[in-house]
C-alpha positions in Angstrom: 32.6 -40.8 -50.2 30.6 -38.0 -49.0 32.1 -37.8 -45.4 35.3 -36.8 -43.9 37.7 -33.8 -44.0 37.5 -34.3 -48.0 34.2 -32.8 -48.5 35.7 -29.4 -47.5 38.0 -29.1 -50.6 36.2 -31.5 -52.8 35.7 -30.6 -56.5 31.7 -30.1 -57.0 30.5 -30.3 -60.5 30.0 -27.1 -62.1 26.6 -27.9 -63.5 25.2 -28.9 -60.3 26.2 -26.0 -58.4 24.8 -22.1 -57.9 27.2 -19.8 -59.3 28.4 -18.9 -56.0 29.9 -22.2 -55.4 32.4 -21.7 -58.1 34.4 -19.5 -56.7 34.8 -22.1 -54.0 35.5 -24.7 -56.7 38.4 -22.9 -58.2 40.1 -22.1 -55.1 40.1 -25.9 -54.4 41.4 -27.1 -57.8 44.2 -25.0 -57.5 44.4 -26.0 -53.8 44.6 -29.5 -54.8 46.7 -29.2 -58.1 49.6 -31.3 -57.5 47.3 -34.3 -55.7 45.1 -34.0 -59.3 48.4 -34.6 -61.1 49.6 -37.1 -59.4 46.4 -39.3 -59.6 46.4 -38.2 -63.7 49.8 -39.5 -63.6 49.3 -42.8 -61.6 46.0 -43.3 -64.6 48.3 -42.8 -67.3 50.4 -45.2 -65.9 48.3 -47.9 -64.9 45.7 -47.7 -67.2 44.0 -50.8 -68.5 43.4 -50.1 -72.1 44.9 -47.3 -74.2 41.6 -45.5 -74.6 41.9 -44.5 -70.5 45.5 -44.4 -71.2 45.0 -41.6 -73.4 42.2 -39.8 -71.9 44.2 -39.6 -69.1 47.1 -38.4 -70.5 45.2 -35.8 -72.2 43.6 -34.0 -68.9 47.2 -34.3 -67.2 48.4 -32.3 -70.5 45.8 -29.6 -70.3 45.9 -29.2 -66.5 49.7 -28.9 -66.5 49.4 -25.9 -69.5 50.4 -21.8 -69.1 46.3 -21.4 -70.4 44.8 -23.7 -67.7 46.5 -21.8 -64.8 46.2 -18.4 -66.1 42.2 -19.2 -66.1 41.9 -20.7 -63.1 43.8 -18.0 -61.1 41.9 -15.4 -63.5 38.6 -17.0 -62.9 39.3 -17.2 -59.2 40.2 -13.3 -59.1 36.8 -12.4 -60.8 34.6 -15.0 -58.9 36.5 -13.5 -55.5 35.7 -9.9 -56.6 32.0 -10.9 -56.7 32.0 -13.5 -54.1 31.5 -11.2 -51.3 29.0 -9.2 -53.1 26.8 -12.2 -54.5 26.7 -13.5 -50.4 25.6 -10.2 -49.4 22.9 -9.5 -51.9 21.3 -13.0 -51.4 20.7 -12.1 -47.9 17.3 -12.3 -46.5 17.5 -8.5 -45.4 19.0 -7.6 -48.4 20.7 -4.4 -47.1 21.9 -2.2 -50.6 23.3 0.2 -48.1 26.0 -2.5 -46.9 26.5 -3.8 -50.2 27.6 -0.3 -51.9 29.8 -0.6 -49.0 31.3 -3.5 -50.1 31.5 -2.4 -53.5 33.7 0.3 -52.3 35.7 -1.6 -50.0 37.0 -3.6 -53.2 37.7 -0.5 -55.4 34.5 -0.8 -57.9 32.8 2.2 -57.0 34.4 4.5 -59.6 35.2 2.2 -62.2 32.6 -1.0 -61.7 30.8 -0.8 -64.8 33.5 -0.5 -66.8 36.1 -3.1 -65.4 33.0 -5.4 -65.1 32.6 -5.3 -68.5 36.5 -5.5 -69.7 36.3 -8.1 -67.8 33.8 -10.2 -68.6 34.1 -8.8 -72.3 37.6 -11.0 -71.9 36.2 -14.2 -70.3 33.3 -14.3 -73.0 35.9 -14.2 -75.6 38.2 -17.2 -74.2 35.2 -19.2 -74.8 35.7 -22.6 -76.5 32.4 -23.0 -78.5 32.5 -23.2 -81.9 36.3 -23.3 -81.9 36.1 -20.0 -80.1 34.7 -18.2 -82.4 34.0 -15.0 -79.9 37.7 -15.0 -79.2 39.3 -11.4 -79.5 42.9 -10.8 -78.5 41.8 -6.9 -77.6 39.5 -8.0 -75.6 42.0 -10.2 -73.6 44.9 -7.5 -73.8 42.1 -4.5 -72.4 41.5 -7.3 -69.5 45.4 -8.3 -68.9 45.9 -4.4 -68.3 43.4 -4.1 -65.7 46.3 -6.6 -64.0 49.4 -4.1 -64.0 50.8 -5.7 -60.9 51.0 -9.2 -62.8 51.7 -8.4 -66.5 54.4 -5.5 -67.2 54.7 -4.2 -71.3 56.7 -7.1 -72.5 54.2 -9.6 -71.5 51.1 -7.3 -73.1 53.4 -7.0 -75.8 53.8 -10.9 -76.2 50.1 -12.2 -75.7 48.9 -9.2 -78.6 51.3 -11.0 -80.5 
């Protein structure tokens, strides 16, 4: 309604926003997971024709899949990498000094070219357009392992297969 404590982890639409205002837009869909369901659910059960009926039943599908919450918490984990970055670079002073800073303080200095790429090398590749055509499963797999803490051999093993 455009007031009220609501506004703080409302869903923006992506295509109105600045890229920076994703990251925010993740964090609160996965903040507010379970409420989305239950409203998907309460649709699918009280919806008027079976056109809404299925439409419904169709986002509370994809929302509830293994794929939809690995790229939301992977999106999130980029988007937070960069976050504090992107804020400090649109600043008026603009200080590059304070900003390599940062950079180091989130373990990019050595490596930010290269995981920077793996990554968004694997993001451009989960794509959708043209029945994602770009997709790559080395790509994805190069990516995964720049997550050792969250995917061990069996699970690389699984996804290259």
């Amino acid at each position: 309604m455009g007031r009220g404590l609501n506004q703080e982890l409302g869903l923006i639409k992506a295509g109105d926003t600045r890229w920076g205002s994703h990251y925010k837009s993740f964090g609160n869909f996965i903040s507010n997971v379970a409420s989305i369901v239950d409203v998907l659910d309460t649709l699918v059960e009280n919806a008027s024709t079976l056109d809404e009926r299925a439409s419904a039943s169709g986002f509370l599908r994809n929302c509830q899949t293994f794929e939809t919450v690995f790229l939301l918490h992977l999106m999130t984990d980029i988007l937070g990498i960069t976050y504090d970055l992107n804020v400090s670079l649109q600043k008026k002073e603009r200080d590059i000094a304070n900003a390599m800073i940062l950079v180091e303080l989130q373990e990019l200095n050595d490596r930010f070219n290269e995981v920077t790429s793996d990554l968004l090398n694997g993001v451009a590749c989960l794509n959708p357009i043209d029945s994602f055509s770009s997709f790559d499963i080395k790509k994805i797999v190069r990516m995964v392992e720049l997550y050792p803490d969250d995917f061990d051999g069996f699970s690389i093993r699984a996804l290259e297969n």
